[in-house]
Every structure is written in structure tokens, then in C-alpha cells.
C-alpha positions in Angstrom: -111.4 -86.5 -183.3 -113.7 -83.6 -184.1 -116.9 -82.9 -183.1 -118.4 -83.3 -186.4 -117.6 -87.1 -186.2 -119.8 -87.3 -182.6 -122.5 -85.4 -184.3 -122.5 -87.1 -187.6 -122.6 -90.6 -185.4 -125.5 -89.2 -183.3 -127.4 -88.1 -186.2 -126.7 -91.5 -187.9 -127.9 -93.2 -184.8 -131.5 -91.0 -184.9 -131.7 -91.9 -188.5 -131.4 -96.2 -187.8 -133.5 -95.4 -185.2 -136.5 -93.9 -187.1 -135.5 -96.0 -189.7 -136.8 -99.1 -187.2 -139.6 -97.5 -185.7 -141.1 -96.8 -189.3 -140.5 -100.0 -190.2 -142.5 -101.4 -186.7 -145.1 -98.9 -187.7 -146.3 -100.3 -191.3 -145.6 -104.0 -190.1 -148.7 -103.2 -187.4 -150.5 -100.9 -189.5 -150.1 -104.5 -192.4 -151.2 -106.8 -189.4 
């Protein structure tokens, strides 16, 4: 496997992650 598949999966990872944390954000900023 090369190492562009690790860092495509990390960078994925990051992206679900702010993805989430966005998502947590407007449903306070709503409440």
C-alpha cells in the first residue's frame, strides 16, 4: 500500500471530523 492511501484516509478522517464538529456548532448556536 502506498503512503498516499494513509494520508488520503487521515485527511478523510480530519475532514468527517470537522465535518461533525460544525455540525455540533450550528445545532448549539440554533438552541
Amino acid at each position: 500500500m502506498p503512503i498516499i492511501f494513509d494520508y488520503l484516509g487521515l485527511l478523510l478522517a480530519a475532514l468527517a471530523l470537522a465535518l461533525v464538529l460544525f455540525i455540533g456548532l450550528r445545532k448549539i448556536q440554533i438552541l
